[in-house]
C-alpha positions, 0 to 999 in steps of 0.5 A, spaced: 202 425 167 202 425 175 196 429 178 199 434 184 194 433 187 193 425 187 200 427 190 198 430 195 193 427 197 197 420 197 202 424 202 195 425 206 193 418 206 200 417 209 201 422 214 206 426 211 202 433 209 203 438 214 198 442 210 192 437 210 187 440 215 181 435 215 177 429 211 170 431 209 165 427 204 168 427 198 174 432 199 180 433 203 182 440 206 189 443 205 191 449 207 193 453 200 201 452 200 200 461 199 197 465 204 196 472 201 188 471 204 189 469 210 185 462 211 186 461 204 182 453 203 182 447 197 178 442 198 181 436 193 177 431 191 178 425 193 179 421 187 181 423 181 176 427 176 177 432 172 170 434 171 165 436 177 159 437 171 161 428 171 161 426 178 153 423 180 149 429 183 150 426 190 157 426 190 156 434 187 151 435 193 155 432 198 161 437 196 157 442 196 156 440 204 163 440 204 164 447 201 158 450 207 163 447 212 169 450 210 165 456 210 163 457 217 170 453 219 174 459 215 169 464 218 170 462 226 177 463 225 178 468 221 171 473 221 173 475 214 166 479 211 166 475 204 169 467 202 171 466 194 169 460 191 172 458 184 172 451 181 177 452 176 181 446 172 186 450 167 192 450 171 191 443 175 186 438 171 182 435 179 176 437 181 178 442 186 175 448 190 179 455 192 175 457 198 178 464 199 176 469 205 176 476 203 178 481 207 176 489 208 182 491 210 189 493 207 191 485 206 185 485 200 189 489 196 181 489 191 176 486 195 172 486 189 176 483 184 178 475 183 184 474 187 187 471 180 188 479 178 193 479 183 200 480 182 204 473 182 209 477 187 202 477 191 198 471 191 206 467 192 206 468 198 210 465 202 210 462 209 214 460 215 212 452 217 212 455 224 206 460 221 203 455 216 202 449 223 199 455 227 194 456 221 193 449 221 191 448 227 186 453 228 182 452 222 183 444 226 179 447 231 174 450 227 172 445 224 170 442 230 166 448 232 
């Protein structure tokens, strides 16, 4: 069976992800492939493991360095009020994080319900390479903030 994200991350390592944002300690960053929550962050871990509770603390620790610098990447760009962040596994079986900035405006649709709630119609956004490089880009440079 193949990981989509160890595809991904393989398309990382080779240059060829228009998505990949920046490498961190233990994660790679991508622009989510659906933009509803403008900003919208995975960090896939970089090797595969399906069970964030089996990693050794420090590589939890140093992913949870990796989290609070997405934060304030996603933060300096976007000025969003609140950030989501879900570990999930029951759709893609590699520890993954959603970091998700949410919004008090009528681009957040519930600002106080989980993005999955969503319609599909909502949440498969879809978005022009020319939009999804511009995003990119500025979230590049937030991280250097």
């Amino acid at each position: 069976m193949t990981c989509s994200a160890c595809e991904r991350i393989e398309r990382i390592r080779l240059g060829t992800n228009p998505s990949f944002i920046a490498e961190l300690r233990e994660t790679y960053a991508v622009l989510h492939d659906h933009q509803p929550y403008r900003g919208w962050v995975v960090l896939l871990l970089k090797d595969h493991h399906e069970h964030f509770g089996q990693l050794p603390p420090d590589r939890q620790a140093n992913i949870a360095r990796d989290l609070g610098d997405a934060a304030r990447a996603i933060r300096s760009v976007t000025n969003c009020p609140r950030i989501n962040y879900e570990c999930l596994g029951n759709v893609l079986a590699h520890v993954h994080w959603h970091v998700i900035p949410r919004y008090l405006s009528p681009t957040d649709p519930d600002p106080k319900k989980a993005v999955w709630v969503q319609p599909d119609s909502f949440l498969n956004a879809q978005l022009e390479s020319k939009t999804r490089d511009e995003i990119v880009e500025k979230l590049r440079a937030g991280w250097r903030v």
